[in-house]
N, C-alpha and C positions, 0 to 999 in steps of 0.2 A: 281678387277672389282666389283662393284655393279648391280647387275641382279635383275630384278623384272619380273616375270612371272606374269599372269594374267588368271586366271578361280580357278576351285572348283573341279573339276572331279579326275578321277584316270587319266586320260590321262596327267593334270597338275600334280599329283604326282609322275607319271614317269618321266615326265619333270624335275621335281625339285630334285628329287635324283640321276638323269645323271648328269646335268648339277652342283650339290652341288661336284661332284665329280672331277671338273675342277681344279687345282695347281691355277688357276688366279682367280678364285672366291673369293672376301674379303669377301661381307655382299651377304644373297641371301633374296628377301622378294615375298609373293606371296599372290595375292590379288583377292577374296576373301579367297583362300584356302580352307583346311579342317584340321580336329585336327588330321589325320595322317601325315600332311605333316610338322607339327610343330615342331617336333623333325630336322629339315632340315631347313626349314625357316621362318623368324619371317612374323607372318601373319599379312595382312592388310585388315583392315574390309571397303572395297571397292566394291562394286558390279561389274562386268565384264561390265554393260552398260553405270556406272557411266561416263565417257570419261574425263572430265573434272576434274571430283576429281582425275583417275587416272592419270592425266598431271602434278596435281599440287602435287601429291607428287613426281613423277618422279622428279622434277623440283628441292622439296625442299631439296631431300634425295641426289641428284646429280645422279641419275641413270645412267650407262654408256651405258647398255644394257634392251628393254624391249622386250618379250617374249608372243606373242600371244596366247593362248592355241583354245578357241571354237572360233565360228563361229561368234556369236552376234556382239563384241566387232569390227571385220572385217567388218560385214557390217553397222555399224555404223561411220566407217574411220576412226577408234584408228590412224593406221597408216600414214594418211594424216595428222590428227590433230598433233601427235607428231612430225612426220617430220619439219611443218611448223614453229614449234618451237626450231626447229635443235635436236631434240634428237634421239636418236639413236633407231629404231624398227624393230624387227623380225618379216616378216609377208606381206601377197601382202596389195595392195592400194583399196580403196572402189569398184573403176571400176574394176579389175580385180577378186576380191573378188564372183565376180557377176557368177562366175564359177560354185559357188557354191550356192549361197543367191537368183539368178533368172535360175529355169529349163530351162524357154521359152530361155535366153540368150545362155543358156550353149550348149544345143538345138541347136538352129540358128547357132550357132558359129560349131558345129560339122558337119554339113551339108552344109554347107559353102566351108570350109576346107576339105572335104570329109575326116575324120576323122570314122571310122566306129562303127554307133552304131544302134539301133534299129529305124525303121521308127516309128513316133508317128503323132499327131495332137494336138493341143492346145484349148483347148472349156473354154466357162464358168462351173461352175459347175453346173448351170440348164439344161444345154445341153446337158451336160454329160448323166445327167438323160436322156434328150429326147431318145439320141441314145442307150440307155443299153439295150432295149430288140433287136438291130442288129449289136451289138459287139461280133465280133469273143473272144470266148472262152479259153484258159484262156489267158490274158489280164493284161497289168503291167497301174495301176492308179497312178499318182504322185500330188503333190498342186505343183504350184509354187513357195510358198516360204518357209520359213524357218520349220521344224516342229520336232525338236531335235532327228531327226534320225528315225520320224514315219511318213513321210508324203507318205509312197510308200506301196502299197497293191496290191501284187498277185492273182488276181481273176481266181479263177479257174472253174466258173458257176456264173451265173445272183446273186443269192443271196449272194454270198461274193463279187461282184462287188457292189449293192447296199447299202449290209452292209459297206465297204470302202467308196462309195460317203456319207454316212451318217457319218460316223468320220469325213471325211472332212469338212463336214457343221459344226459339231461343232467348228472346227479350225478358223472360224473367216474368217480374212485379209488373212491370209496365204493358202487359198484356194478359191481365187478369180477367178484364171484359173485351170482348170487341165487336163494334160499331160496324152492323151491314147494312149498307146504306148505297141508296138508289144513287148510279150511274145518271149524269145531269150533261145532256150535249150541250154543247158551248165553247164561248173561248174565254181564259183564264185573266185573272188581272187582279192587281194588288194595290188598294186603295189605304190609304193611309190618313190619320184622324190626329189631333193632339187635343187633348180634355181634358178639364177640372173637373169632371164628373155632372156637367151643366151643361155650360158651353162650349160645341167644338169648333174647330177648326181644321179644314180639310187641308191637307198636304199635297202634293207633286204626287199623283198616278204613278204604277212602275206595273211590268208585266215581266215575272220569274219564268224560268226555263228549268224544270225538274228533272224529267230526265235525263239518264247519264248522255244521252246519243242523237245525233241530230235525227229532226224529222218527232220528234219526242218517241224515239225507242229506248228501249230498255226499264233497269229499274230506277225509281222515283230517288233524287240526291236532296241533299240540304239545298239544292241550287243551283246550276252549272252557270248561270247570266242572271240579267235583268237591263232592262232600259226602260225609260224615263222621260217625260212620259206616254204613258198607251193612248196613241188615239184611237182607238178603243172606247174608251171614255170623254166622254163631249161633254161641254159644259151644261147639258140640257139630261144627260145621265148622272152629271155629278148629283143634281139638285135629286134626282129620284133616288139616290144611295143613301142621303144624306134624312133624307125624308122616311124613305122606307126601312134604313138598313141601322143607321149609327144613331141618329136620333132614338129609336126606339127601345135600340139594345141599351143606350145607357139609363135611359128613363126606365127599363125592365130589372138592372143591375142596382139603380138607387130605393126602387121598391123592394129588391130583394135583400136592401141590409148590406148589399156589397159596391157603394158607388166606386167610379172607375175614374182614376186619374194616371194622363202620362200620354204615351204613344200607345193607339190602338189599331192594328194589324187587321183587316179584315182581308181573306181570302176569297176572290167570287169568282161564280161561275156565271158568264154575260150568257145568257139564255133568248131562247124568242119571244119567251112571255116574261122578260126583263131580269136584272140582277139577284144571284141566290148565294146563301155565303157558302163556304164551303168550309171553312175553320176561319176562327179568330186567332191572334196572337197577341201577348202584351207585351209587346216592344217592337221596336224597329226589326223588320225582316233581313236575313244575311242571303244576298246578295244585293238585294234589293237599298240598302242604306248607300252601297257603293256608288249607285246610282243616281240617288234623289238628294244625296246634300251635295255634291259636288253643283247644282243648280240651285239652291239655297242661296240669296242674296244676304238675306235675313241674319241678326245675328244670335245663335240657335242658342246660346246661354238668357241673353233676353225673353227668349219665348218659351222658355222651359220656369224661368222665372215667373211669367207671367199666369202661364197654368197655375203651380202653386200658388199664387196669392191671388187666384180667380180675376186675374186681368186680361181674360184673352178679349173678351169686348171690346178691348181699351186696343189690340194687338193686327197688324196687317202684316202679312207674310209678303216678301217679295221675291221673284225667283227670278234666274236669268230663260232667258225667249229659248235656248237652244237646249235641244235634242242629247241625251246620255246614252249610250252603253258600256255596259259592264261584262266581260267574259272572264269566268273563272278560269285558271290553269290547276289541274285537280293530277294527283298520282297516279299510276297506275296502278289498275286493279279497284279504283275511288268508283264507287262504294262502298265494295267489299274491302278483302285484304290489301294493303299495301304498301311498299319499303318505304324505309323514311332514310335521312343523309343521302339522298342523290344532290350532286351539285348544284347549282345553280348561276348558267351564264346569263349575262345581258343585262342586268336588274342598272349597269352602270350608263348604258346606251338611250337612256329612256328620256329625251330632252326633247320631247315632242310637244307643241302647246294645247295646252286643255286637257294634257291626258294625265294620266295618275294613276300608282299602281298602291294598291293596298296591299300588305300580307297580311294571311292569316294562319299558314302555316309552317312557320320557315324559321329555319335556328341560324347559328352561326359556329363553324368550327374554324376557327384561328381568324383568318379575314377572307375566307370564303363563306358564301349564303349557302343554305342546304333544306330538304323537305323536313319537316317536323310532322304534316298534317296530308290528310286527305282530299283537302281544296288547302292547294299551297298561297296564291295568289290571283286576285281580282285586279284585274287592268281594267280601268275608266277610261273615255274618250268622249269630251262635247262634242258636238259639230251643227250647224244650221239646220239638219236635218238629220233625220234616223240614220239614211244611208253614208251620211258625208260621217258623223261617229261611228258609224260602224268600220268606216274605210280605216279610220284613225287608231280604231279600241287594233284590230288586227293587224293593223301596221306594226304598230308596240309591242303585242304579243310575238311577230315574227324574229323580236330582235330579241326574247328571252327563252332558254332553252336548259329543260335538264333530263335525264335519261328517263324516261317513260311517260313523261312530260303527256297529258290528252286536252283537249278542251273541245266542244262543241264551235263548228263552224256555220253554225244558222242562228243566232243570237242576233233578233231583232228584226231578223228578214223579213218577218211576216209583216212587221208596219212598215217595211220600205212601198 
């Protein structure tokens, strides 16, 4: 087979290192990529919104399989466009996408369905302002639309609520509306689905780490960790997620004209009166992928195949028995401002068993590694236990180093 993936991130270079691992994989190409994923597959300097350049090399290379990774590309209708073309794509349809790319939708749709998540309201963002000095304290803000994993700010008093609608206003388009919505105590975790829009299939548990700072301080990242999986999540939880939570959303999605196929992302809040989402996503979550394919037995071209021609019935997933963590290594100044071209030592030290380092944001100047991005690199570690991965993911991380270099050192503690 010829496979073409599509994004830049570490979430794409886990992609591309599972899936390079398939017996049926001839050529594998990934577009845009990065220079870690090069040693795997030959890279195509394609941008993820291009649509139409990506068709026409699909087209020209004979692609047999194409491979979604973020979000953009989805809600621009990669997969409507190549469909209509007859080629073959991993990933839901523009409409169903909206799961994820429209709050107010995703919203509507769960309350509909009585689906259970936090009551909210929907306002402009001038409004927002009107009503902040008579908003119940602390308070989840979201924009409407897309905002690479920063568009949600936990206010916990009037001045991080305003300082939040003030990031928003910088956001442009993407914070046309925004979603006030009730603060839900609990703890966090990230369940994962694969669907033909029928039958799904539950995936490896993972629990992300958002904010920038351990202890969860600061403000909310695309991700600083994840590990793999939560127990948190018990076999006896899984059935009520599945029951109450993805069964319904999709049975609510195929009444609405929008059925959902591919990787389905749901975000929950673990509550005392049981699971509530807190967003969905339509695709593998970043950091979170670093995490849960490295325990994949399965072979994930297979089971992506099998979605598409509605054989997940026919499909068993196998994973391995041990424990994941994933710590990102982010720039400094990540979330905010940050340099890019600082060095990057150690990346050659890294011969530790079961661990694995993914980049997502990292170039190359001559034959040295340097920053490109804001979360430079995801280092993975198995181990028998949470604790024994965690000893391992940080082992690895002590042996790479570049100037401003931060990462969160409580990744995972809480399930030890």
């Amino acid at each position: 087979m010829k496979i073409l993936v599509i994004g830049a991130g570490g979430r794409e270079h886990a992609l591309v290192w599972k899936i390079a691992q398939s017996p049926r994989v001839r050529e594998l190409y990934c577009a845009p990529g990065n220079p870690g994923i090069e040693t795997l597959a030959k890279i195509v300097p394609i941008a993820v919104d291009e649509i139409e350049k990506l068709l026409a090399f699909a087209k020209e290379k004979r692609i047999d399989l194409t491979v979604v990774g973020p979000e953009l590309p989805l809600s621009l209708g990669i997969v409507d466009r190549f469909e209509a073309e007859g080629l073959r794509i991993f990933g839901p349809h523009r409409a169903a996408a909206q799961i994820e790319t429209s709050k107010v939708f995703s919203k509507t749709l769960m309350q509909k369905y009585q689906i259970p998540t936090a009551d909210a309201e929907v306002v402009t963002l001038e409004r927002a302002y009107e009503m902040l000095p008579h908003l119940p304290m602390p308070i989840v803000l979201k924009v409407e639309g897309l905002a690479a994993g920063k568009g949600v700010v936990i206010a916990r008093d009037q001045k991080e609520a305003k300082e939040g609608l003030d990031g928003f206003r910088a956001m442009g388009e993407a914070a046309g509306r925004i979603i006030l919505e009730r603060f839900l105590e609990g703890v966090e975790a990230t369940f994962f689905v694969i669907t033909d829009g029928e039958k799904a299939l539950p995936l490896a548990s993972a629990q992300d780490h958002k904010r920038v700072f351990d202890e969860d301080r600061g403000p909310n990242t695309g991700g600083m960790g994840a590990i793999s999986p939560t127990p948190r999540i018990t076999p006896k939880l899984e059935l009520m997620i599945m029951e109450r939570i993805i069964h319904p959303t999709l049975r609510g999605l195929a009444v609405e004209g929008t059925p959902y196929r591919g990787v389905l992302y749901a975000g929950l809040m673990l509550t005392s009166s049981g699971p509530h989402v807190l967003e969905f996503n339509a695709r593998w979550g970043d950091p979170e992928t670093q995490a849960v394919l490295p325990r994949l037995k399965s072979d994930w071209v297979d089971v992506m195949e099998a979605a598409l021609d509605h054989r997940l019935d026919q499909t068993r997933l196998e994973w391995r028995e041990e424990s994941s963590v994933c710590v990102v290594l982010a720039s400094e100044g990540y979330p905010g401002t940050y340099r890019k071209g600082e060095v990057i030592s150690g990346l050659d030290q890294i011969d530790l068993p079961d661990t694995f380092v993914f980049h997502a944001g990292t170039g190359r100047q001559g034959e040295a590694w340097v920053t490109q991005g804001g979360r430079v690199l995801g280092v993975t570690a198995l181990g028998q236990s949470v604790a024994e991965a965690r000893r391992r993911a940080y082992q690895a991380v002590e042996r790479i180093s570049f100037r401003g270099m931060h990462y969160r050192r409580d990744i995972g503690a809480s399930a030890v």
